[in-house]
C-alpha positions in Angstrom: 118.0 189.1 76.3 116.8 185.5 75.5 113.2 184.4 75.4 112.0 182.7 78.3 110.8 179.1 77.1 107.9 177.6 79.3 107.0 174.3 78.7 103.7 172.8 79.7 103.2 169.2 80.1 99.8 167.5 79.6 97.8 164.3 79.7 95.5 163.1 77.3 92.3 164.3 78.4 93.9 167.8 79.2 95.3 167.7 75.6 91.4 167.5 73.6 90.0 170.3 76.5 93.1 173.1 74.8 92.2 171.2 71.3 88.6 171.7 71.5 88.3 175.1 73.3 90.8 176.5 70.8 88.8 175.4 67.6 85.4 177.3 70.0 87.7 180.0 70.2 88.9 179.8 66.4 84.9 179.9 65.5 84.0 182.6 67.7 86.8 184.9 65.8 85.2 183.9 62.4 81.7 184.8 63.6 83.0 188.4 64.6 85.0 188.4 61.2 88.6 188.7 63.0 91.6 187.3 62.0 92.5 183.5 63.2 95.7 183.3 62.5 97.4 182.9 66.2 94.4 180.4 67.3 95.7 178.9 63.8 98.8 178.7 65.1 98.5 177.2 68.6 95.9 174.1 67.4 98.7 173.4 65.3 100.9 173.5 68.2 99.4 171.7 70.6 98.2 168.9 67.8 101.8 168.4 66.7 103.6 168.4 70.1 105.7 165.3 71.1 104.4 163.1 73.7 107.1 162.6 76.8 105.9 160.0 78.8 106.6 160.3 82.2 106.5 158.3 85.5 104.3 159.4 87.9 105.1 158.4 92.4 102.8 158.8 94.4 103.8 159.3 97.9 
């Protein structure tokens, strides 16, 4: 069975609230002495994703 791909579209502001909770989240694990490698993972994500603009009507 395939992998279900979800795709989650951002703006700007919305895009520095994942950033910077992520890198809380990546410093909390350190404090407790866990691993960080999937927080890792998704700031490189979500700092490396394309930007789709996209053309908002309003009704």
């Amino acid at each position: 069975m395939r992998e279900k791909i979800n795709h989650l579209y951002v703006d700007s502001h919305e895009r520095k609230i994942i950033l910077h909770s992520l890198v809380e989240l990546k410093n909390a694990l350190i404090q407790q002495g866990r691993y960080t490698d999937c927080v890792d993972e998704l700031i490189f994500k979500v700092a490396n994703a394309p930007v789709k603009r996209m053309k908002i009507e309003y009704v």
